[in-house]
Backbone as a ProteinNet text record, in pm:
[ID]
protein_1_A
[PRIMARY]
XXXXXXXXXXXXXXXXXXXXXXXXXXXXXXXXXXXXXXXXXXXXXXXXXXXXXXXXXXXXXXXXXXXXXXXXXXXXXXXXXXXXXXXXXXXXXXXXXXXXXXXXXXXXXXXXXXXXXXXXXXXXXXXXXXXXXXXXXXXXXXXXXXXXXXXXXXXXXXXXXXXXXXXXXXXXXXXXXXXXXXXXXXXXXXXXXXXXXXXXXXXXXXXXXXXXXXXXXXXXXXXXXXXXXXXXXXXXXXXXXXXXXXXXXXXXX
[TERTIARY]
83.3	0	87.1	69.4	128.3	109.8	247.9	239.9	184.4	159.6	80.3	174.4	313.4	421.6	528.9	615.5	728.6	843.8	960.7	1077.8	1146	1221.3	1321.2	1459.7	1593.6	1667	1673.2	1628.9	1650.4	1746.3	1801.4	1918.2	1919.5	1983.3	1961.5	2103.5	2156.9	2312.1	2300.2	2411	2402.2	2560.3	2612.8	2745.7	2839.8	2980.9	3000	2943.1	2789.1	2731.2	2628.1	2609.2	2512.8	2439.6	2298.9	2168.8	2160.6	2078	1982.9	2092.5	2077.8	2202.9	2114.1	2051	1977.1	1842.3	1793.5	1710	1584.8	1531.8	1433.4	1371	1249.4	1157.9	998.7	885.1	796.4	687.7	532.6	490.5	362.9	288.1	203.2	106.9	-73.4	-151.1	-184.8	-255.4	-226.7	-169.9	-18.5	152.1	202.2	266.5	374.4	475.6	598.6	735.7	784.8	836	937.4	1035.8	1159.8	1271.5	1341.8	1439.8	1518.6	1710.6	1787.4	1954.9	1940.4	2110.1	2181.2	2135.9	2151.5	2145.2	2205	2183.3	2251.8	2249.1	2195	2145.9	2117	1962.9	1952.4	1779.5	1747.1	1614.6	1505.7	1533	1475.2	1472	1576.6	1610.8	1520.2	1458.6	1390.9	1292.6	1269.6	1079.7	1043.3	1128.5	1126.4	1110.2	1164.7	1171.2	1030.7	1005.5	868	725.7	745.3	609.2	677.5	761.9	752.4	875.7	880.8	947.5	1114	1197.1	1292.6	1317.9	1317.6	1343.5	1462.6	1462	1572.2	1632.2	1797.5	1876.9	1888.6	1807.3	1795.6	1709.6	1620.9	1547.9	1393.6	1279.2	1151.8	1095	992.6	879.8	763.4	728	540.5	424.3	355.7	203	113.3	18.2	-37.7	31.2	151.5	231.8	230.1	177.4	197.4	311.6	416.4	512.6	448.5	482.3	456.9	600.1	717.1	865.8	866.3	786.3	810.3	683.5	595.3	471.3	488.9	408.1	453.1	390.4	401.2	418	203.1	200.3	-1.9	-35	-10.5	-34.9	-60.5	46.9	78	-42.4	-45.4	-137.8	-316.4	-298.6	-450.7	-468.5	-359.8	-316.6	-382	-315.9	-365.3	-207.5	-106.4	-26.7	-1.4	-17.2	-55.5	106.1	148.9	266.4	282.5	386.8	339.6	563	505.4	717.9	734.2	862.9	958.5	888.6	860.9	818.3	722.2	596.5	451	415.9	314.4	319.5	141.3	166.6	-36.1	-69.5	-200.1	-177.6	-241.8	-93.6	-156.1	-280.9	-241.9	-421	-541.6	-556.3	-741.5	-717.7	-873.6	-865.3	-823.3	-853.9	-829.9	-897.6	-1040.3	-1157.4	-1093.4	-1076.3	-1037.7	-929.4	-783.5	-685.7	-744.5	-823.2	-797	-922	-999.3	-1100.7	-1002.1	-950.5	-847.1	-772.7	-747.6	-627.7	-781.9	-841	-976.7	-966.2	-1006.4	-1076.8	-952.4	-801.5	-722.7	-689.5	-680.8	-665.6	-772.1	-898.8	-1047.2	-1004.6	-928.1	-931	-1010.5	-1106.3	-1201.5	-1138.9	-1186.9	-1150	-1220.4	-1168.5	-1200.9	-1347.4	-1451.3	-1557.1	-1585.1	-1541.8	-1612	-1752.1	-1844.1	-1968.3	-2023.3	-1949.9	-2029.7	-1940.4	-2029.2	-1960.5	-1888.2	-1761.7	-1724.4	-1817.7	-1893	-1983	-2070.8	-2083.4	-2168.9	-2106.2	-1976.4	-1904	-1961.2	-2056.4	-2065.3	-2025.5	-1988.3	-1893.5	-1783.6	-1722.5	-1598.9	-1563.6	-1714	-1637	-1648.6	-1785	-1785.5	-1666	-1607.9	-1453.8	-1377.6	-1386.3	-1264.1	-1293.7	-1449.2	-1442.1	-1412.8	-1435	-1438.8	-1254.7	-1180.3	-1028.8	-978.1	-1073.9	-974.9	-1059.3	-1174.8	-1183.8	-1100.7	-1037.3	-921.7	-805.7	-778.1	-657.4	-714.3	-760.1	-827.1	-824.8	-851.2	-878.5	-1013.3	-1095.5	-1297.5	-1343.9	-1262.8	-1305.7	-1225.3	-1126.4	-1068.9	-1082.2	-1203.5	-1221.2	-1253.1	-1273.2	-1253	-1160.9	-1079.2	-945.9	-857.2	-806.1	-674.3	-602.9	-508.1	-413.9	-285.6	-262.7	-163.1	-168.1	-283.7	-295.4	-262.2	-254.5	-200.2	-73.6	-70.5	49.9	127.8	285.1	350.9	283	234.7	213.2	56.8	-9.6	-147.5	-158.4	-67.3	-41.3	8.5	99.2	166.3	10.3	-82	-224.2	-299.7	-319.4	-323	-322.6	-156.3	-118.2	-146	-161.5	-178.7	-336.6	-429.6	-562.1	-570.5	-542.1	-503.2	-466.4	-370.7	-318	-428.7	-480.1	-647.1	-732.6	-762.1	-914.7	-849.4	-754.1	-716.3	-762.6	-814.3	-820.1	-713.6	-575.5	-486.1	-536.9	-426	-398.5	-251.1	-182	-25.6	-11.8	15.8	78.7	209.3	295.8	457.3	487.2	537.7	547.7	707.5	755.3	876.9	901.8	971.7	991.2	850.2	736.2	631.7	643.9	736.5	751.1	884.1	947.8	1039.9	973	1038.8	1039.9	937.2	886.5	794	835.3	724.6	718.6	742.5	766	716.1	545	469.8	356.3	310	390.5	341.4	331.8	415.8	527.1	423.8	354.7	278.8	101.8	90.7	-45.7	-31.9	100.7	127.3	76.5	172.7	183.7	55.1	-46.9	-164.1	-244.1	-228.9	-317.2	-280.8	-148.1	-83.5	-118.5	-160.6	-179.4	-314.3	-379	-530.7	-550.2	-429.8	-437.6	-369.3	-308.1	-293.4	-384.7	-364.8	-466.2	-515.5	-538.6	-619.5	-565.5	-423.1	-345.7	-196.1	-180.4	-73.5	35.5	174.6	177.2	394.1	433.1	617.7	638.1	728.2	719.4	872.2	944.7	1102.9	1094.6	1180.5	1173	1242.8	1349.9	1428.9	1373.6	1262.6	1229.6	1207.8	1314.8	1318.5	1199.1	1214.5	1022	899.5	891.4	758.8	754.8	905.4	930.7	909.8	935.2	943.4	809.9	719.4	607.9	511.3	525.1	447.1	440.4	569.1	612.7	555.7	563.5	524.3	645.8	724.9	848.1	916.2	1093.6	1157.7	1259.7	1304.7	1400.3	1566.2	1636.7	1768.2	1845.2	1861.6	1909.3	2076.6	2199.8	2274.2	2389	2398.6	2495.9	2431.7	2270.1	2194.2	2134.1	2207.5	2176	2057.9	2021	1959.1	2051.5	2079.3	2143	2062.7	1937	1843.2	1729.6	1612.5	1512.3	1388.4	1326	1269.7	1194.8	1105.8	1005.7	1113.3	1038.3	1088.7	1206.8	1123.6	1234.6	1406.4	1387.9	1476.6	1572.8	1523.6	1617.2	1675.3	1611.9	1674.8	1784	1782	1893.6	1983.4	1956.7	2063.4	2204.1	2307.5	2470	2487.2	2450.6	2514.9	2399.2	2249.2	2201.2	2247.8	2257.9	2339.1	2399.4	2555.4	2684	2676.9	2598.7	2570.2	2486.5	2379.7	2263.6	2254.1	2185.7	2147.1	2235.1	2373.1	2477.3	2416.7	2431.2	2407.2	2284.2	2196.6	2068.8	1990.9	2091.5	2096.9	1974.9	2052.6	1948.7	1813.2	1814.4	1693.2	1569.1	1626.1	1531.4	1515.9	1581.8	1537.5	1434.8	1441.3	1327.6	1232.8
-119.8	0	125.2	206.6	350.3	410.6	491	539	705.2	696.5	839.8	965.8	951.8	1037.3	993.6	977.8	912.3	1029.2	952	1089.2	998.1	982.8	956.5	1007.2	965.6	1034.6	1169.6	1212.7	1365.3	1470.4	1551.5	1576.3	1733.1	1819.1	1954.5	1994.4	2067.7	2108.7	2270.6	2351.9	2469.5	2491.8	2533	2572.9	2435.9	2384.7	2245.2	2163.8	2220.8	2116.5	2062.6	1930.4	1881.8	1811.7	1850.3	1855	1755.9	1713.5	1575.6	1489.1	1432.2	1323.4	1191.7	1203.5	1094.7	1048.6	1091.5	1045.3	1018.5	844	798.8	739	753.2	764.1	742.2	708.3	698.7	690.6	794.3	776.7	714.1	642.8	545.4	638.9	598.6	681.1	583.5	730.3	666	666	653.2	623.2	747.3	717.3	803.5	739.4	870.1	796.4	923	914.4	1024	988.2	1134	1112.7	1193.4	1133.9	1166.6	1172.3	1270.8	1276.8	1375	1408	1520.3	1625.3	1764	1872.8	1895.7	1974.2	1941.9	1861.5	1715.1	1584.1	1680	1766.5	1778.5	1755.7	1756	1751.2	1819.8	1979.2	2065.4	2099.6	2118.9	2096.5	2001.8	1882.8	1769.9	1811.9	1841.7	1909.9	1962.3	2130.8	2252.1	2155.1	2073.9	2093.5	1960.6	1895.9	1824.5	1927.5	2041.6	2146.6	2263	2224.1	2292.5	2422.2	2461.2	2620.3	2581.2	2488.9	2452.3	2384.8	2421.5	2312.7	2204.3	2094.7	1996.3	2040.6	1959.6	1971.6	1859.1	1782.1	1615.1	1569.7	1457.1	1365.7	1427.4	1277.7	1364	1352.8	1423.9	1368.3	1332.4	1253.8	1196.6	1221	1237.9	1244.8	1144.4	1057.2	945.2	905.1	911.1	844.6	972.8	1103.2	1193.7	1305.7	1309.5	1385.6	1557.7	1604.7	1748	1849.6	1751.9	1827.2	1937.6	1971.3	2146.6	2210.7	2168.1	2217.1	2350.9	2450.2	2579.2	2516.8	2595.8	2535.6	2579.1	2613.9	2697	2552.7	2539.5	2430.9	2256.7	2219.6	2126.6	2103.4	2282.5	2258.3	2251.7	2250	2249.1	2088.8	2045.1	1894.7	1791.4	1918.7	1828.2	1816.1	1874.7	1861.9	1996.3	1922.8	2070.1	2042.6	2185.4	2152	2273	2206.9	2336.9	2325.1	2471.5	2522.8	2488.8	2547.3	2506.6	2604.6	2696.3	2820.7	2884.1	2882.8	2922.1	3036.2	3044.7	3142.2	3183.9	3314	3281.5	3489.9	3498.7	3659.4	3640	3716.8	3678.6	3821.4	3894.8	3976.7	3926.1	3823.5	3753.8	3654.9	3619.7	3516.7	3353.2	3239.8	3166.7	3097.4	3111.6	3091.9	3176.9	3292.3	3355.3	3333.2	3311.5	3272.3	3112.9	3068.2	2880.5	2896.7	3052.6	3083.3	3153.9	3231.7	3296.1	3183	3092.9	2915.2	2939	2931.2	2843.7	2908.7	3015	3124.9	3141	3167.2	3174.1	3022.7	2902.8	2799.7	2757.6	2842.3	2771.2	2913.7	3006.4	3135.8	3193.4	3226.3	3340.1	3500.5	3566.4	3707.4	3780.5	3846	3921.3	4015.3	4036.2	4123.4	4187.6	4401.6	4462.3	4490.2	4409.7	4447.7	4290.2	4207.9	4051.4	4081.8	4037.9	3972.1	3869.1	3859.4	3678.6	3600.2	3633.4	3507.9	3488.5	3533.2	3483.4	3409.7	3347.9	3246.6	3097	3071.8	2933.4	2824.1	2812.7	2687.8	2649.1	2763.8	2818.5	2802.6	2859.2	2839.1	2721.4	2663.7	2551.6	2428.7	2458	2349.6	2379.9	2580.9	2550	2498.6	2526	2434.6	2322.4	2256.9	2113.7	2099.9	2165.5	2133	2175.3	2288.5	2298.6	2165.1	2131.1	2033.2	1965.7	1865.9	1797.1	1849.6	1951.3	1983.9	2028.6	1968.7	2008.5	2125.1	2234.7	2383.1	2394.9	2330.9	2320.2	2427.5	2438.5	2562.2	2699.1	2688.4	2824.7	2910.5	2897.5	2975.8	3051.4	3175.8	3288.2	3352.7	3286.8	3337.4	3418.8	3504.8	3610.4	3506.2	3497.2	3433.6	3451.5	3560.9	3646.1	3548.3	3517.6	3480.5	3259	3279.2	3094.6	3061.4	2944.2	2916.7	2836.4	2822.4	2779.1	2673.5	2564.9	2423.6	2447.5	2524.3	2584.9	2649.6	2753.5	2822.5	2695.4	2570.3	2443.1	2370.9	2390.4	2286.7	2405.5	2514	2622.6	2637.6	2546.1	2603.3	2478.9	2323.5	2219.1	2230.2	2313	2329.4	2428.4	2484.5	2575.3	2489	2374.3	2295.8	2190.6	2127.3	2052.8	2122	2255.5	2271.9	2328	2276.1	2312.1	2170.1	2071.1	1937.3	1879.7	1835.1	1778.5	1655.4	1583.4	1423.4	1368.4	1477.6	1455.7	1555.8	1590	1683.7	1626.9	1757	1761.8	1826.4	1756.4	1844.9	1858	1969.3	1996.5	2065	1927.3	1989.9	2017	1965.7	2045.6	2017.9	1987.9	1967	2078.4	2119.8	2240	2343	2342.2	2528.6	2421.9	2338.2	2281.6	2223.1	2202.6	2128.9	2020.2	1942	1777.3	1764.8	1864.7	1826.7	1864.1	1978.7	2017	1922.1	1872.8	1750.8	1666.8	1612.3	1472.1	1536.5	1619.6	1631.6	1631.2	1736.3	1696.7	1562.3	1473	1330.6	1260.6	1308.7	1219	1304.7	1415	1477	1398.3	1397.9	1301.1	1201.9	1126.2	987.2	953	1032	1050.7	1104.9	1127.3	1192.5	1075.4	969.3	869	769.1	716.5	629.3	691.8	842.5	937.9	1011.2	1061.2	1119.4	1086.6	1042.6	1031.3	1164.5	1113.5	1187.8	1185.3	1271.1	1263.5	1329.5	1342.9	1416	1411.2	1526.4	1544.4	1587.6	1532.3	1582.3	1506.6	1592.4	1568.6	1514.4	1536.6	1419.3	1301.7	1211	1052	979.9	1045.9	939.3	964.3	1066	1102.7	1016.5	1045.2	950.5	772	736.2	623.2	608.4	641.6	641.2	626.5	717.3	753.6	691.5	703.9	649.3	509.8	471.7	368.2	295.4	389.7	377.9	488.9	477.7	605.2	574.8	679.6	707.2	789.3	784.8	814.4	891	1013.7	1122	1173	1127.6	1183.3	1225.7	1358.2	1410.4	1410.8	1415.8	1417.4	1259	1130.1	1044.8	982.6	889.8	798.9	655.5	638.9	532.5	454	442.2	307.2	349.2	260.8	259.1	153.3	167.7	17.6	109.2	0.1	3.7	30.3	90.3	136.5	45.8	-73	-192.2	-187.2	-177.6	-239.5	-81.3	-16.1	164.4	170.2	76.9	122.7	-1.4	-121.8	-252.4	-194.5	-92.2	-87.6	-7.5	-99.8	-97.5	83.4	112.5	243.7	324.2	286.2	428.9	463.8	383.4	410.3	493	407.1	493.1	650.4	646.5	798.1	893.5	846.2	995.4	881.3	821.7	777.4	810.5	739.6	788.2	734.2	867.1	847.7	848.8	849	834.7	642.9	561	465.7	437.3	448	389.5	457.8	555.5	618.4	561.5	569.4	495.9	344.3	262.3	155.1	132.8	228.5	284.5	286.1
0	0	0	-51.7	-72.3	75.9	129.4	244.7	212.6	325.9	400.6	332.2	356	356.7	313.6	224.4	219.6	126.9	182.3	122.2	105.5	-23.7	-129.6	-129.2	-97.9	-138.3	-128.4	23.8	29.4	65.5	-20.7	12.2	-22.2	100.8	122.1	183.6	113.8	113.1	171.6	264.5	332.7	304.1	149.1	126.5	153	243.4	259.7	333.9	432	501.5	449.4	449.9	402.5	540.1	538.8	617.4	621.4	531.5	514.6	362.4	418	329.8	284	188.8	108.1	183.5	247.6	371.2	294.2	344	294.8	406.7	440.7	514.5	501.4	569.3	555.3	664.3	606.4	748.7	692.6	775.4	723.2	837	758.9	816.1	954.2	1028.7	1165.7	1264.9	1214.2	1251.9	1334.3	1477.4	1501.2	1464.4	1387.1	1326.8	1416.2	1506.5	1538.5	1474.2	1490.4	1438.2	1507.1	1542.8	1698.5	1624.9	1721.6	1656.7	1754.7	1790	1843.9	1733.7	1807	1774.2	1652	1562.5	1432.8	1347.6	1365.2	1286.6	1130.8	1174.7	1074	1071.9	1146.8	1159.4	1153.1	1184.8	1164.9	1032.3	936.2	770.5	703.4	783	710.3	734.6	846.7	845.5	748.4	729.9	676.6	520.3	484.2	358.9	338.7	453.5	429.9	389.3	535.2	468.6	366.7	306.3	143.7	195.2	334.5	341.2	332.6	271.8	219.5	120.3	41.3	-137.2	-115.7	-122.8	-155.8	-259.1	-232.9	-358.6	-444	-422.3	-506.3	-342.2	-447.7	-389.7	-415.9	-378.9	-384.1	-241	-256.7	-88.6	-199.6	-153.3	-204.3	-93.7	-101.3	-24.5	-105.3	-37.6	-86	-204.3	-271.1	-393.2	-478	-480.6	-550.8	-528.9	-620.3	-590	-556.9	-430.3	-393	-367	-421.9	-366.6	-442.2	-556.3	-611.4	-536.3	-442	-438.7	-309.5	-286.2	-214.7	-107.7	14.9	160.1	153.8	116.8	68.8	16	-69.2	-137.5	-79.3	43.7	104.4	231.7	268.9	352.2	318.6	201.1	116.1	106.7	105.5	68.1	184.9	306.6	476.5	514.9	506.3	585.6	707.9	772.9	903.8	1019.6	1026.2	1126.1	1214	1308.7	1443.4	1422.2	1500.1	1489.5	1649.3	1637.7	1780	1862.7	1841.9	1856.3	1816	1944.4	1947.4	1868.2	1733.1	1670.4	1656.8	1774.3	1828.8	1800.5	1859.8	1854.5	2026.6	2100.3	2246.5	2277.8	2150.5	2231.3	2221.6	2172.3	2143.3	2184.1	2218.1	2269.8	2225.9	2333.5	2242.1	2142	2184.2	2014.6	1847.9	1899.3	1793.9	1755.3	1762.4	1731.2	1675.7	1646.3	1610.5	1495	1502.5	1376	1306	1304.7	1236.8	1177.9	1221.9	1152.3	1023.7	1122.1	1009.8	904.7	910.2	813.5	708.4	752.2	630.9	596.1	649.6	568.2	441.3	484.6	377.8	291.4	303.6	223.8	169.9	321.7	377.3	355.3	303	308.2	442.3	544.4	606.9	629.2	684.1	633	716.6	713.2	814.5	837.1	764.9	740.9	845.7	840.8	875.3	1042.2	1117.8	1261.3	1222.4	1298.6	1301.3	1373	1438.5	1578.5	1435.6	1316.9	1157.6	1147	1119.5	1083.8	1149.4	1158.7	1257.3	1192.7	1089.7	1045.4	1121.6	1065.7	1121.2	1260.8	1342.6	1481.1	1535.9	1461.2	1504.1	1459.9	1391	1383.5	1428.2	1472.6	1641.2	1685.8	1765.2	1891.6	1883	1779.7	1814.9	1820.7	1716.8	1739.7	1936.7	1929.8	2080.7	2172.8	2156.9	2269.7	2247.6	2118.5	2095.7	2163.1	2172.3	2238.4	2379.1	2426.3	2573.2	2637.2	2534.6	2571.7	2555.7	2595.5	2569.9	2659.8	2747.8	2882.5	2935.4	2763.7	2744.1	2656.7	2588.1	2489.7	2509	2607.6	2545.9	2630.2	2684.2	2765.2	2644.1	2703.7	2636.9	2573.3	2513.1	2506	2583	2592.6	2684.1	2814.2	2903.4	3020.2	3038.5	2905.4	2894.2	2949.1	3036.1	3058.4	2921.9	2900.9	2777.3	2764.1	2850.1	2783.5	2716.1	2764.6	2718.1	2580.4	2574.9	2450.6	2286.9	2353.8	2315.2	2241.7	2360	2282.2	2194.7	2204.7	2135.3	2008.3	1998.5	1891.5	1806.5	1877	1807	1761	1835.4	1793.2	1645.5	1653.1	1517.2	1409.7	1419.5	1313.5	1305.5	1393.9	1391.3	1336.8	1333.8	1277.9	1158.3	1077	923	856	957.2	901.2	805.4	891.2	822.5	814.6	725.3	741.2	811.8	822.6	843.3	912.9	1049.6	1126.9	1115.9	1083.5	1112.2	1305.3	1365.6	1477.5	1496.3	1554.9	1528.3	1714.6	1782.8	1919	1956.5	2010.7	2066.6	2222	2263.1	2458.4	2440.6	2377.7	2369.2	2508.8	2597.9	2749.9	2808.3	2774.8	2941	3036.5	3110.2	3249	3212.1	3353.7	3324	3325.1	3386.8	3375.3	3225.2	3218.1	3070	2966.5	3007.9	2878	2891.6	3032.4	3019.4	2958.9	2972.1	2937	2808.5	2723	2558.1	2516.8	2583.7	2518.7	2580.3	2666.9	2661	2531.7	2530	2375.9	2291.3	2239.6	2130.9	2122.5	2254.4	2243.8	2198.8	2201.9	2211.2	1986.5	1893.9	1826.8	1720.1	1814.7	1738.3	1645.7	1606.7	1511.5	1430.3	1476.4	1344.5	1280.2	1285.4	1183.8	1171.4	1086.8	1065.2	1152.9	1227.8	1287.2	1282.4	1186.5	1225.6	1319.5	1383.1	1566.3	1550.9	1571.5	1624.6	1731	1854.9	1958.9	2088.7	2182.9	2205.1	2360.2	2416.9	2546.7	2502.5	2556.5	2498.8	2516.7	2654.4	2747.2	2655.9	2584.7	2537.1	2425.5	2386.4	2241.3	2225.1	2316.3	2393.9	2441.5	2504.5	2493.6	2392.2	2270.9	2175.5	2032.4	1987.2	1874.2	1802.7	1713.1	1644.6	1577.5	1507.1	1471.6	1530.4	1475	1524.4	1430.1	1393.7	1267.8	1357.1	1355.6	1437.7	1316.2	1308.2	1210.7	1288.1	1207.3	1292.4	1111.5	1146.1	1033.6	904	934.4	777.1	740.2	815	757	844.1	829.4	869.7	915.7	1040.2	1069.3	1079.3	1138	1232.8	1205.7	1203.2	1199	1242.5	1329.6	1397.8	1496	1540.1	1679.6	1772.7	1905.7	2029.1	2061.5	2074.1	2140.2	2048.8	1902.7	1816	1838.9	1837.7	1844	2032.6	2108.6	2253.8	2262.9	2189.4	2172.5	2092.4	1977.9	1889.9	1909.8	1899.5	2012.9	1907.9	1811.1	1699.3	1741.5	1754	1854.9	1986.5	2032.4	2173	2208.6	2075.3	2080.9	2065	1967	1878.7	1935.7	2023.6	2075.5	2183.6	2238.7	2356.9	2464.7	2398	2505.4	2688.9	2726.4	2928	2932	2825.5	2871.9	2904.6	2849.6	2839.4	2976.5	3068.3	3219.6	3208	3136.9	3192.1	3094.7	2956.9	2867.5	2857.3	2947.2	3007.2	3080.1	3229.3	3289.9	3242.1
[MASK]
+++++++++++++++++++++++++++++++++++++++++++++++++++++++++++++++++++++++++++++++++++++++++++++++++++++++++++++++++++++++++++++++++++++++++++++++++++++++++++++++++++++++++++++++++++++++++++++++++++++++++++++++++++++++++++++++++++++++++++++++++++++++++++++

C-alpha cells in the first residue's frame, strides 16, 4: 500500500554542510514515526523541507504516492499537511476561540468582512471548537491568550493545526520550554491523536518519544542510521553509541 508520507533520497546542502544526506523515510496513516539525533542531525532541515518552506537539492517527498517536492508550503497545507514550529506562533491579544477561527478562516481562504460579525461564521467556529476540545482547551475559549500558561499556549497552537483538518501533522519539538507536567499532558493529547493522523514528531524528550512512537528514525549528520520500533532503536549498540549515550538507564526505565 502507498504510504501516508514518504521521502526519497533527500538531500539539502548549506554551502560544505550537508543537512539531510539521502534520507528515505515513511509515514504510514495513523503512525507516530518520530525522528530523533543530536542537535545538528539535521532535523529541523527535514521538516522545513517536508512542509515545502525549504526546497531539496535532489530527492523527492510523495504524499499518498503523488510527488509534492516542487509544491509551495499553501499548497501542502490544502493537501492536509498541518505543522506546528519550535516556537509558538499565536496573537496573544485575542482570545483563544479567535486565534484557532483565524487558523480556520485563512486555511479555507475566507477574506475578512467589516460588514459581517465573526460570531456569523458558525462553520468556522464551530470546527474550532471542536479542534480545541481535541486539544483540551474546551473551557478556554474565550481566555486572552496572553494569560495561557507555555504548555497551554503548546495545545493552542496544536488546535489551530487541527481545525485546518490535516492528514499529516509535522510536529517539530512540541515539549520544547515545558514542564514535566506540561510535557505529560502533551503526550496524553498526542496519544489521544494517534490512530487518526498520521503523525512525524522530532523531539528531544526521549520518554515522550518512547512512549508515543510507532516507529523512530535516528538522524545523525543528515543520515539515517536506524530505523525500527521502540524496542529495536533502545537494543541498537550504533544508537546508543551515537545519541542515547548516558541516557541509556533512563530509557530503560
Amino acid at each position: 500500500m502507498t504510504s501516508l508520507l514518504a521521502t526519497v533520497g533527500l538531500v539539502k546542502r548549506f554551502g560544505g554542510l550537508t543537512a539531510t544526506d539521502g534520507v528515505d523515510l515513511t509515514v504510514e496513516a495513523g503512525e507516530v514515526h518520530a525522528v530523533i539525533g543530536p542537535n545538528g542531525a539535521g532535523k529541523t532541515t527535514l521538516i522545513n523541507q517536508l512542509s515545502g518552506e525549504i526546497a531539496p537539492d535532489a530527492g523527492r517527498i510523495l504524499l499518498d504516492g503523488r510527488d509534492i517536492t516542487g509544491e509551495p508550503v499553501y499548497r501542502r497545507a490544502l493537501m492536509g499537511i498541518g505543522r506546528s514550529y519550535q516556537i509558538t506562533s499565536v496573537f496573544p491579544e485575542f482570545s483563544v476561540l479567535d486565534n484557532v477561527v483565524l487558523a480556520v478562516q485563512a486555511h479555507a481562504g475566507h477574506s475578512f468582512s467589516f460588514w459581517r460579525p465573526l460570531s456569523a461564521e458558525a462553520a468556522l467556529i464551530e470546527r474550532a471548537r471542536t479542534a480545541l476540545a481535541q486539544s483540551g482547551l474546551a473551557a478556554r475559549l474565550a481566555t486572552p491568550v496572553a494569560a495561557l500558561a507555555h504548555g497551554e499556549r503548546r495545545q493552542l497552537e496544536m488546535a489551530m493545526t487541527l481545525a485546518t483538518s490535516p492528514r499529516l501533522l509535522l510536529l517539530d519539538e512540541p515539549m520544547a520550554g515545558m514542564s514535566l507536567a506540561e510535557s505529560e499532558r502533551l503526550v496524553t493529547l498526542l496519544a489521544t491523536l494517534k490512530g487518526r493522523y498520521g503523525i512525524l514528531l522530532v523531539e528531544h524528550d526521549m520518554d515522550a518519544v518512547f512512549k508515543l512512537a510507532d516507529r523512530i528514525s535516528v538522524l545523525v549528520y543528515g543520515r539515517v542510521i536506524a530505523c525500527g520500533d521502540p524496542a529495536a532503536i533502545r537494543a541498537n549498540p550504533e544508537v546508543r553509541a551515537a545519541y542515547l549515550g548516558d541516557q541509556d538507564a533512563a530509557v530503560a526505565a
